[in-house]
MARZA-614298 format. One record per residue (C-alpha): residue number from 1; residue in three letters; x, y, z. Coordinates in nm, 2 decimals, decimal comma. Example, Ala and Ser with C-alpha at 12.3 -4.5 7.8 and 13.67 -1.06 7.14 Angstrom:
<recs>
   resi   resn       px       py       pz
      1    Ala     1,23    -0,45     0,78
      2    Ser     1,37    -0,11     0,71
</recs>
This chain:
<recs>
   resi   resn       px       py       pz
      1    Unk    -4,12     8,24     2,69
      2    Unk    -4,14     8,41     2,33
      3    Unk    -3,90     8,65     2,23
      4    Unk    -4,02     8,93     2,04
      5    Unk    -3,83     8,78     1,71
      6    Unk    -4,02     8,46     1,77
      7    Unk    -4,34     8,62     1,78
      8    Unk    -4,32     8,79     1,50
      9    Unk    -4,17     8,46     1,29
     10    Unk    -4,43     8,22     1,41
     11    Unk    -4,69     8,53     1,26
     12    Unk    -4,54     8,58     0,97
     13    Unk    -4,57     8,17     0,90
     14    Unk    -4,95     8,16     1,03
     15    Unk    -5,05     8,48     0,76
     16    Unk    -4,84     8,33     0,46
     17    Unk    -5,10     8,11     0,37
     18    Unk    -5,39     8,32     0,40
     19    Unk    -5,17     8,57     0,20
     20    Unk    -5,12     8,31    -0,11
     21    Unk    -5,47     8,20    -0,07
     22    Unk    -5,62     8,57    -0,12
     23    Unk    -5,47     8,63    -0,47
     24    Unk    -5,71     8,67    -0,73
     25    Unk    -5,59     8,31    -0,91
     26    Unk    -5,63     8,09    -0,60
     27    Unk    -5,98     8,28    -0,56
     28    Unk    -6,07     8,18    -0,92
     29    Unk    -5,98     7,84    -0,83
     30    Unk    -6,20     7,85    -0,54
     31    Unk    -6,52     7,95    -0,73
     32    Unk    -6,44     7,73    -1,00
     33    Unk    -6,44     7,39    -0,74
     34    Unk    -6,77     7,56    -0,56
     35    Unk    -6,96     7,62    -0,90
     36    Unk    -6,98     7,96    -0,86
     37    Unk    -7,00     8,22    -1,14
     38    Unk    -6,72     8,52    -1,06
     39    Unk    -6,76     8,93    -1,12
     40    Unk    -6,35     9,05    -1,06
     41    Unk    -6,30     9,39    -0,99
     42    Unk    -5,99     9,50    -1,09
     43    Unk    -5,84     9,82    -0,95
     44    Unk    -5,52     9,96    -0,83
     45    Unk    -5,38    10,30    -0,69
     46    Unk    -5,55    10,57    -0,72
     47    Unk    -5,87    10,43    -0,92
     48    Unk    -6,19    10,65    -0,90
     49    Unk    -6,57    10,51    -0,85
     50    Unk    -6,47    10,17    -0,71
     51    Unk    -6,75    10,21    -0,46
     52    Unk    -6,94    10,24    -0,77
     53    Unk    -6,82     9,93    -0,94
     54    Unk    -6,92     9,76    -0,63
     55    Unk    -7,28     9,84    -0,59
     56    Unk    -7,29     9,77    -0,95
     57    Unk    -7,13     9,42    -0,91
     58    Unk    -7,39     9,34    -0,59
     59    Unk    -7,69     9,43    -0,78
     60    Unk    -7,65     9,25    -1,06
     61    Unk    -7,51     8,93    -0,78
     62    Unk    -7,91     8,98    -0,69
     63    Unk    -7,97     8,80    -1,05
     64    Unk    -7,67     8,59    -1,08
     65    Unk    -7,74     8,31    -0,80
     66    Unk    -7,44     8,17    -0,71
     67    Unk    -7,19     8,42    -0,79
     68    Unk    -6,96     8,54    -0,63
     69    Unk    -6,70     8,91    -0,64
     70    Unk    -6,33     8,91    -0,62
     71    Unk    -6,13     9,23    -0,58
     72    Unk    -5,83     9,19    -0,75
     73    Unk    -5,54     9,48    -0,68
     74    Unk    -5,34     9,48    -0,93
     75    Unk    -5,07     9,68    -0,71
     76    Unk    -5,04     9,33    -0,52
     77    Unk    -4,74     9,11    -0,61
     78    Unk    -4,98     8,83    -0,53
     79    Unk    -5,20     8,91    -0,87
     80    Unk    -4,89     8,97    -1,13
     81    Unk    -5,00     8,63    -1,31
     82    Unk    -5,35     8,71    -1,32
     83    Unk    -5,29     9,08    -1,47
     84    Unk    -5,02     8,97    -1,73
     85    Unk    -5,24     8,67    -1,79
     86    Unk    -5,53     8,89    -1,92
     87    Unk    -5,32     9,25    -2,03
     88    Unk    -5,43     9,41    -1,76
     89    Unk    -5,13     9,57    -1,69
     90    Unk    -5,24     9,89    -1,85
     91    Unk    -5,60     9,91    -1,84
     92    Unk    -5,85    10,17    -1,70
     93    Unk    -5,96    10,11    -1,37
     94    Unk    -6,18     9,99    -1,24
     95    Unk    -6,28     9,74    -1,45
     96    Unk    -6,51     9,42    -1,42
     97    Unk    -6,42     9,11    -1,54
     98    Unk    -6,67     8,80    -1,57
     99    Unk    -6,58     8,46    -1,52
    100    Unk    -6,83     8,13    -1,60
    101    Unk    -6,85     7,87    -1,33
    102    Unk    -6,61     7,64    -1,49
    103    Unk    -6,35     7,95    -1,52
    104    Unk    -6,35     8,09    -1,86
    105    Unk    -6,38     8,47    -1,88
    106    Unk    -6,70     8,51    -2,07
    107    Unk    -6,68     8,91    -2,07
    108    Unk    -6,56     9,22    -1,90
    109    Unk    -6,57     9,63    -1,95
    110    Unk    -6,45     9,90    -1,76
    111    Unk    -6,68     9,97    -1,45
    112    Unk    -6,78    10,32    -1,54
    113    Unk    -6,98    10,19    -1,90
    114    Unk    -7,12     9,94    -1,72
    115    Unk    -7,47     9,90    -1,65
    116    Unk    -7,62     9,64    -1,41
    117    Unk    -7,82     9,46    -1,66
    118    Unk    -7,52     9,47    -1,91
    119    Unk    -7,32     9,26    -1,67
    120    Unk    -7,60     9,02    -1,57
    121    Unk    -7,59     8,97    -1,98
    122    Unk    -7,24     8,88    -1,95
    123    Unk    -7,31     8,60    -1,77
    124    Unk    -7,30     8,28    -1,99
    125    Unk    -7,56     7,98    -1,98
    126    Unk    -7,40     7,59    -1,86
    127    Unk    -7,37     7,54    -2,23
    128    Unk    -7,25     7,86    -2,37
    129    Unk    -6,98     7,85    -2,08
    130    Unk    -6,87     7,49    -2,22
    131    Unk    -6,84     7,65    -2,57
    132    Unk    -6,63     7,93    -2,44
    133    Unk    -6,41     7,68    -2,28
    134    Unk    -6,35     7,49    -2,59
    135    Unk    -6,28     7,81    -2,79
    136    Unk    -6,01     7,91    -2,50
    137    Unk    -5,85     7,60    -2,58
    138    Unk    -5,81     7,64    -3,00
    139    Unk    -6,09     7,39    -3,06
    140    Unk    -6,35     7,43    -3,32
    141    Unk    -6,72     7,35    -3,17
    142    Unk    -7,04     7,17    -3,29
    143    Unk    -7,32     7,31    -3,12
    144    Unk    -7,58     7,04    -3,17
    145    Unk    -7,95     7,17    -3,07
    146    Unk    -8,21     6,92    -3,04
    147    Unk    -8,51     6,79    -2,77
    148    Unk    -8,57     6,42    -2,65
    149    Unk    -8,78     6,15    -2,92
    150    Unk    -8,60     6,34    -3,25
    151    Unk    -8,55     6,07    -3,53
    152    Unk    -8,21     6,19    -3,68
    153    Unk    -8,06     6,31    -3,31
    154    Unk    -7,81     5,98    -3,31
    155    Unk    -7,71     6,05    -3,67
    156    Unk    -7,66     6,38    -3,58
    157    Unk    -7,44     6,29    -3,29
    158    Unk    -7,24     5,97    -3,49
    159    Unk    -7,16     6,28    -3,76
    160    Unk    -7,01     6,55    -3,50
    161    Unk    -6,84     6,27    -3,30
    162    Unk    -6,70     6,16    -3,68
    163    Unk    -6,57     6,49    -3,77
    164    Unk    -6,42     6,54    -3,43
    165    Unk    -6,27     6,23    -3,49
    166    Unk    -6,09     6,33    -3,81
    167    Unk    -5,99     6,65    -3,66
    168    Unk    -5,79     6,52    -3,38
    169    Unk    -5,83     6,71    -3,08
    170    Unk    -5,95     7,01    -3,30
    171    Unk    -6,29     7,01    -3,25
    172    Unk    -6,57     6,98    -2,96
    173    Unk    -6,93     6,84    -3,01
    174    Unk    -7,13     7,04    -2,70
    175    Unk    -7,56     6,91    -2,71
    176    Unk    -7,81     7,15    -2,59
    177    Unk    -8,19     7,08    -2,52
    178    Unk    -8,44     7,34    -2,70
    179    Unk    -8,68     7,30    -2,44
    180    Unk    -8,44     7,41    -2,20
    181    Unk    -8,52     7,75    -2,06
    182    Unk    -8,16     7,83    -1,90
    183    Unk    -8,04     7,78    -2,29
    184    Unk    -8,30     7,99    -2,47
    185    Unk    -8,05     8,32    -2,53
    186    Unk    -7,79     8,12    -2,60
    187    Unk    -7,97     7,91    -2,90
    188    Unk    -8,13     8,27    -3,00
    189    Unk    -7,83     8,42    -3,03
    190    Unk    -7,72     8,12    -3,27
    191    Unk    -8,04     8,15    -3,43
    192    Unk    -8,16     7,84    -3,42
    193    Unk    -8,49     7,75    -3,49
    194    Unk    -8,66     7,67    -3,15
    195    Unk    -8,97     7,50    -3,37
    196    Unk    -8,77     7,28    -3,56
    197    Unk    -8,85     6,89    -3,57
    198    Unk    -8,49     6,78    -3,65
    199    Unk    -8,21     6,87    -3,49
    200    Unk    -8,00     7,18    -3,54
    201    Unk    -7,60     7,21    -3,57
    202    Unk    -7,46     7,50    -3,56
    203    Unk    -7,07     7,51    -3,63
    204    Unk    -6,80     7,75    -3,49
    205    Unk    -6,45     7,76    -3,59
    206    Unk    -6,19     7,82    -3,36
    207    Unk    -6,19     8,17    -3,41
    208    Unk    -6,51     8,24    -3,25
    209    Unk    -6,69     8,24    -3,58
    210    Unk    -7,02     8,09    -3,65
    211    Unk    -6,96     7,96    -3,99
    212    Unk    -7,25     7,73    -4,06
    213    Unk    -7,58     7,63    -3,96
    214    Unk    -7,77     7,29    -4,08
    215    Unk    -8,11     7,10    -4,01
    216    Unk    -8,07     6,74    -3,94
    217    Unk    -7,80     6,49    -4,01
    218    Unk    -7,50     6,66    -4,17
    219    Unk    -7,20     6,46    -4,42
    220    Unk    -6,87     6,47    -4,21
    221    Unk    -6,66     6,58    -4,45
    222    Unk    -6,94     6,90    -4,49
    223    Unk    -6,88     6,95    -4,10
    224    Unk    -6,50     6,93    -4,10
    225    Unk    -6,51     7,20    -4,40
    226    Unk    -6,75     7,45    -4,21
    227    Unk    -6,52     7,42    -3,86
    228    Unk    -6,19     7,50    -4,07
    229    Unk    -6,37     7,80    -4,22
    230    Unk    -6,29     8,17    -4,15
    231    Unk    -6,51     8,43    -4,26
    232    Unk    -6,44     8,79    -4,26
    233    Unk    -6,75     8,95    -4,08
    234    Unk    -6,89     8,94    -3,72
    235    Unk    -6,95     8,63    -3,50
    236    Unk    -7,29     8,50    -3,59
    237    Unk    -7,50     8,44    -3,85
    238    Unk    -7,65     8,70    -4,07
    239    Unk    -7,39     8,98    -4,00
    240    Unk    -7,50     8,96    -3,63
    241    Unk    -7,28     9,19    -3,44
    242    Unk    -7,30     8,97    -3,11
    243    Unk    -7,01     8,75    -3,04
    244    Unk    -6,96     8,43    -2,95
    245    Unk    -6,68     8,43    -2,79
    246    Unk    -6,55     8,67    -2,49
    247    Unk    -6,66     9,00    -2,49
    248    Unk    -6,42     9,15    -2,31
    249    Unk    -6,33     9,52    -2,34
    250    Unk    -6,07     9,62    -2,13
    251    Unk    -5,90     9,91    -2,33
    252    Unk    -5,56     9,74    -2,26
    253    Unk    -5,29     9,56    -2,47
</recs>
């Protein structure tokens, strides 16, 4: 017969796992191994217009196939190394955070500014998400454009797997198809030319920065100097305001 202590032991041993599996990491985790693109809401005590946050989150599910929301209570011992991990220690709640299928945060505002359409924008293409994941991890990226039957697409490739080469683990060559419709905002927002015959490269350092853009097959050493280049104005080409890294705003550290 079970004692009352025994009861409550052998409970207490059934619910740790489902406790360690709930925390916002191990749920990350999850969505990363099932391909799924992840909203987070963040909140804690006291937080006003999570309800808010939520219908906001679903609708914008609606366009996102795939995806997936986390709530993520920062009050819960369980979460401590996702909030220090991202500063989140002090921000306004709530606040969404959106994570790419293969884990990198691509984004993320307080709830409150947040429009439905603003988050669905958030959400990064296959190839956008692999560039975010290279820039999470100090690497420089060649973003090579191009379509199927191009004449200088394998010169194009030799020369970004050159300069990778000679950067050692610095840099990351990422191909993308023009005629790829999941891709189209993406390449826009690079501006590339979507008409060209030749294939397009478009460089950016490790910073985030898009610091060169070339048609066709590009010298090496012309590569390696545009990838170790830091320029002092916004993310892409032109001036352009948009970045291409994260965009997250959380108003914290």
């Amino acid at each position: 017969m079970l004692t009352i202590r025994k009861l409550t032991a052998l409970l207490m041993a059934v619910s740790l796992p489902v406790l360690a599996l709930a925390s916002t990491t191990e749920q990350l985790q999850t969505a990363v191994s099932n391909g799924n693109i992840a909203f987070v809401l963040v909140t804690g005590p006291g937080a006003v217009g999570v309800d808010q946050a939520r219908q906001t989150i679903q609708s914008a599910m609606a366009q996102a196939p795939g995806s997936v929301m986390i709530d993520s209570d920062r009050a819960e011992a369980a979460n401590t190394d996702f909030i220090q991990k991202y500063g989140l220690a002090t921000a306004p709640v709530p606040l969404i955070l959106v994570f790419a299928s293969n884990g990198v945060m691509a984004g993320g505002n307080v709830a409150s500014k947040l429009t439905t359409q603003q988050l669905v924008a958030m959400v990064p293409s296959p190839k956008k998400a692999e560039v975010l994941n290279a820039l999470r991890t100090g690497q420089s990226v060649y973003v090579t454009a191009s379509r199927p039957g191009m004449a200088s697409k394998s010169d194009v490739t030799k020369g970004c797997a050159a300069a990778c080469a000679q950067m050692m683990g610095r840099g990351a060559t990422i191909e993308v198809n023009m005629d790829d419709p999941a891709e189209r905002e993406f390449l826009s927002q690079l501006k590339v030319n979507l008409q060209s015959n030749e294939p397009v490269t478009v460089v950016i350092n490790a910073k985030g920065q898009v610091t060169g853009s070339y048609t066709g097959a590009v010298e090496v050493e012309t590569l390696i100097a545009s990838a170790t280049k830091v320029v002092a104005s916004g993310c892409c080409p032109s001036g352009s305001s948009q970045s291409c890294g994260p965009t997250a705003k959380t108003g914290g550290k």
